[in-house]
N, C-alpha and C positions, 0 to 999 in steps of 0.2 A: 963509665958511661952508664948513664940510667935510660931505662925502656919499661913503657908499662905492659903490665900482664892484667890479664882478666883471668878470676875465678873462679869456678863454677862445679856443685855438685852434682852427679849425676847419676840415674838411677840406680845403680848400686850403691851406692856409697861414697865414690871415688872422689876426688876434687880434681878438676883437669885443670891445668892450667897451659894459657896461650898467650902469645907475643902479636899481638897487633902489627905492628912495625916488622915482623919478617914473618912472612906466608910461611903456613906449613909447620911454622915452629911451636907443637905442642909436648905436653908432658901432664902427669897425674902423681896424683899420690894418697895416701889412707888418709895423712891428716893436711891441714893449710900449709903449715913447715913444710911437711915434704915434698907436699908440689910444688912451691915455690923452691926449694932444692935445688930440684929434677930440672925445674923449665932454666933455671941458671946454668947450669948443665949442657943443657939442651938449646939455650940461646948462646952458648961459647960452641958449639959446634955449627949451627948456623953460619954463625957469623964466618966461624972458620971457611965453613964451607963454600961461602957468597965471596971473599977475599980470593980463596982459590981459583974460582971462574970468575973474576974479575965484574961482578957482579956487585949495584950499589950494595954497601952496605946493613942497610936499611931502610925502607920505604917513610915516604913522611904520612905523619896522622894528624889531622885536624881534628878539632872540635868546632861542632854547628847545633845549630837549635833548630830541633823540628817541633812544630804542634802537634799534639797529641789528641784527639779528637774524642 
């Protein structure tokens, strides 16, 4: 299964990364590797988790175009 992540430094230093497609599902790490690591990690628990309480899977994400002004 592929899902995309967003990711994002923050003022420390840290790189957080998060799962669009499933609320709540984030993770961080010192360098890019490891927050992408982490949030693998941390989206095979999600998921776990959502399957358990019989919860869709994953939420759907579109892409739209907004103007920017």
């Amino acid at each position: 299964m592929k899902l995309l992540i967003t990711l994002e430094r923050d003022e420390t230093g840290m790189i957080i990364a998060e799962c669009p497609t499933l609320p709540g599902c984030v993770s961080q790490g010192s360098t890019e590797a490891a927050a992408i690591e982490n949030v693998r990690e941390a989206i095979k628990g999600c998921l776990s988790a959502r399957r358990a309480n019989s919860l869709p899977l994953y939420l759907e994400v579109r892409e739209i175009e907004v103007e920017v002004a």
